[in-house]
C-alpha positions in Angstrom: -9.0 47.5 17.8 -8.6 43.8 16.8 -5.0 42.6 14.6 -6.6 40.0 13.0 -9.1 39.2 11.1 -11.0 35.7 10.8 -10.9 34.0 7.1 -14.4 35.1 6.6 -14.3 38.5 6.1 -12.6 38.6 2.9 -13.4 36.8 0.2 -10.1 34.8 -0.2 -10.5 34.1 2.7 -13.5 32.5 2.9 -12.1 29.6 0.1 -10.0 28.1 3.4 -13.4 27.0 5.3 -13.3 23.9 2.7 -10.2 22.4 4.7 -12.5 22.0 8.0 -8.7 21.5 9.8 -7.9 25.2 9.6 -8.9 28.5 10.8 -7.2 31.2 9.3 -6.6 34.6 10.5 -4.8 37.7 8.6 -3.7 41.3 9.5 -3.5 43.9 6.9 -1.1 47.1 7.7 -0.5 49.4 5.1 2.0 48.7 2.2 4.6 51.7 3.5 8.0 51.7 2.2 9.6 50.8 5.4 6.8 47.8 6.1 7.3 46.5 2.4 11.0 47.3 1.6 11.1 46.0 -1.8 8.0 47.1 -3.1 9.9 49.9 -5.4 12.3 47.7 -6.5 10.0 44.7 -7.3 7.7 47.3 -9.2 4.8 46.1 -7.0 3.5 49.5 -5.5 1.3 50.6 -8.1 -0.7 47.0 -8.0 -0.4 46.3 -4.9 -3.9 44.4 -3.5 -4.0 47.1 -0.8 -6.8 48.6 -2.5 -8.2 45.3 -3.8 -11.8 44.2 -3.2 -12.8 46.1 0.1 -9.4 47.6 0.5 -10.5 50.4 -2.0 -13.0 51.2 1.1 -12.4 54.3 3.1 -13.3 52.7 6.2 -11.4 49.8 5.4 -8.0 52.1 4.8 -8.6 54.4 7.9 -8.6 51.1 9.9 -5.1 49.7 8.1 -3.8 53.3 8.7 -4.8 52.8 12.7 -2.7 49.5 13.2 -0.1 50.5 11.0 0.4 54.0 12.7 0.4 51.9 16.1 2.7 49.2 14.9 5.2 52.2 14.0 4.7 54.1 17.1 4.3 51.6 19.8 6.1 48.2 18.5 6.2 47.0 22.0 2.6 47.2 22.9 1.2 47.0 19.4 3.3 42.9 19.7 1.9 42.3 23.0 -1.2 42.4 21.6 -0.4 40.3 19.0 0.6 37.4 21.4 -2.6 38.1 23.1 -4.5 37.6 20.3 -2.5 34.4 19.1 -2.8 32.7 22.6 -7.0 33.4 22.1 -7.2 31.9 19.0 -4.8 29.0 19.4 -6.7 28.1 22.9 -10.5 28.7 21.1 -8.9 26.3 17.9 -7.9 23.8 20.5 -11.2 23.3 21.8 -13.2 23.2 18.4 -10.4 20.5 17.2 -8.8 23.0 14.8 -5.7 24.2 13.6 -5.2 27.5 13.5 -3.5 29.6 10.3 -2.1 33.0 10.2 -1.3 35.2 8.2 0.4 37.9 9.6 1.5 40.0 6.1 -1.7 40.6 4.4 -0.5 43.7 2.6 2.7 44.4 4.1 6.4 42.3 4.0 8.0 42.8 8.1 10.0 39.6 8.5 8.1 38.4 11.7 10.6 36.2 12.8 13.0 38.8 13.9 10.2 40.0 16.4 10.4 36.5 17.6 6.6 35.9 16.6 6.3 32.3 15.2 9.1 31.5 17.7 6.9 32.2 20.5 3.9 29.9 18.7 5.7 26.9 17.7 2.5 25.0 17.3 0.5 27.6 15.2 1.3 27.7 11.6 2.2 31.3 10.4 2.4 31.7 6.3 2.7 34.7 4.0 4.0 35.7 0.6 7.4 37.7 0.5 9.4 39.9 -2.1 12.6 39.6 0.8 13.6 36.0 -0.8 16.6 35.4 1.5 14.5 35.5 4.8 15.1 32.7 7.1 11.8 31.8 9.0 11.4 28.7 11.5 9.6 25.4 10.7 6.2 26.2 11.4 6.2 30.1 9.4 5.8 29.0 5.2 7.1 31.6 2.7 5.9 32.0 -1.0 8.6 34.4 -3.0 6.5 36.8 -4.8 7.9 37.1 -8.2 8.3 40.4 -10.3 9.6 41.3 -14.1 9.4 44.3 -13.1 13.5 44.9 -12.2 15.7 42.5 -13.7 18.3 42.1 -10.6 15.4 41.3 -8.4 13.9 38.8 -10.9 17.1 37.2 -10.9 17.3 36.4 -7.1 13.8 35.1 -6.7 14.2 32.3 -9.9 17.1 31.1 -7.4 14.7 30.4 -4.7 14.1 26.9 -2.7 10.6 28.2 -1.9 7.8 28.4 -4.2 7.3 31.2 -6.5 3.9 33.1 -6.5 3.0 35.1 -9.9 0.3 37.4 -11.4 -0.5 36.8 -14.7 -3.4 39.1 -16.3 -5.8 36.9 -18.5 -5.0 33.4 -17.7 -2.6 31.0 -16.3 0.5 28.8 -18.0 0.7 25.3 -17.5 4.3 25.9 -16.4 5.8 29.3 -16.1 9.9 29.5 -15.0 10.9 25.9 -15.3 7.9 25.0 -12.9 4.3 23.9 -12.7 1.8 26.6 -12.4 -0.9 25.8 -9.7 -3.9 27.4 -9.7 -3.2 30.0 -5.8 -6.7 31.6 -6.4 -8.5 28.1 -4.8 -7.2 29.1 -1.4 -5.2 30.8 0.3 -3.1 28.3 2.5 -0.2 28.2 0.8 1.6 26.1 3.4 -0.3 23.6 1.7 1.1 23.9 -1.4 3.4 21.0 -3.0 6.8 22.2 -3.2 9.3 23.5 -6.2 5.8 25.3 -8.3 5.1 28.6 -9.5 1.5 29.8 -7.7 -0.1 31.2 -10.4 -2.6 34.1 -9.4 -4.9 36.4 -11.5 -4.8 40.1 -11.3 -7.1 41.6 -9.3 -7.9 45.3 -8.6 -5.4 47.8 -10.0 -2.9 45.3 -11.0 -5.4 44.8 -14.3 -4.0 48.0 -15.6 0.0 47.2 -14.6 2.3 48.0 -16.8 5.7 47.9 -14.9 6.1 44.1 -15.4 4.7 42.5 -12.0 1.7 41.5 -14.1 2.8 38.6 -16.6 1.3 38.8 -20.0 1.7 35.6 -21.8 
């Protein structure tokens, strides 16, 4: 059973093969309470992208359920194979002239850092989005705050953020949206590459079309 997954088998994904530099990988674990702490308070459990695109597949949720239920039950073994799989890909990226890009939160929030992770890789470059907006990552791992309307307090800490702010709008996106530009996050998904101090503005996709709690911006 493989962590992670190459940029090409999903369809976000597949946008990074137009910066040749990169080759990203992602894991996906499921969105459980403990693995995405903020999730009730954020509102973001009913549209969560878990079951996005071919997330909604049975196949495809027995196999998050797998690593998840591994991560939980044998952290230790389940991060050794982590490293193993980092040290593969960073050697492999080295010898085709590439950089390599992961993504370790594809559906989940674990702050990675306090399992030393990025530490250990100081010249891969680790990125994910976040609803835990006080996290303090080293250089090389990127945050994007994931921004909700859904709870007021929590809205509240993440317009206070030095990092940029990623939001789901449902029809189409604002020039500026919370004091900041609005880029367009559905190009790519690098978001390390992202100029700093904008909101990434992102479409909803799956069940976050029918939201209702507020995660979903409706201009």
């Amino acid at each position: 059973m493989k962590l992670l997954a190459h940029q090409s088998t999903n369809a976000k994904g597949k946008k990074n093969a137009q910066f040749d530099k990169y080759d990203s990988h992602i894991m996906y674990l499921l969105p459980t309470l403990d693995l995405c702490p903020m999730s009730d308070l954020a509102g973001c459990r009913e549209a969560c992208l878990n079951t996005a695109g071919r997330g909604a597949m049975n196949s495809v949720q027995q196999a998050r359920l797998r690593k998840t239920e591994y991560f939980q039950n044998s952290p230790d073994k389940f991060i050794e194979q982590l490293h193993d799989e980092l040290h593969k890909i960073n050697k492999r990226c080295y010898k085709q002239g590439k950089s390599p890009a992961i993504r370790l939160n594809g559906t989940s929030d674990i702050p990675w850092e306090l399992y030393g992770v990025p530490q250990a890789f100081p010249d891969i470059q680790f990125y994910d989005y976040t609803k835990l907006p006080t996290r303090r990552t080293p250089d090389n791992y990127h945050l994007t705050v994931s921004y909700s309307g859904a709870n007021s307090k929590y809205a509240s800490k993440v317009r206070k953020t030095t990092h940029n702010i990623a939001a789901v709008f449902r029809h189409t996106l604002p020039l500026y949206y919370l004091g900041r530009e609005v880029i367009d996050g559905d190009k790519h998904d690098l978001r390390f590459l992202d100029k700093q101090n904008v909101v990434v503005g992102l479409l909803a996709k799956g069940k976050a079309k029918q939201d209702a709690t507020g995660f979903v911006i409706d201009l």
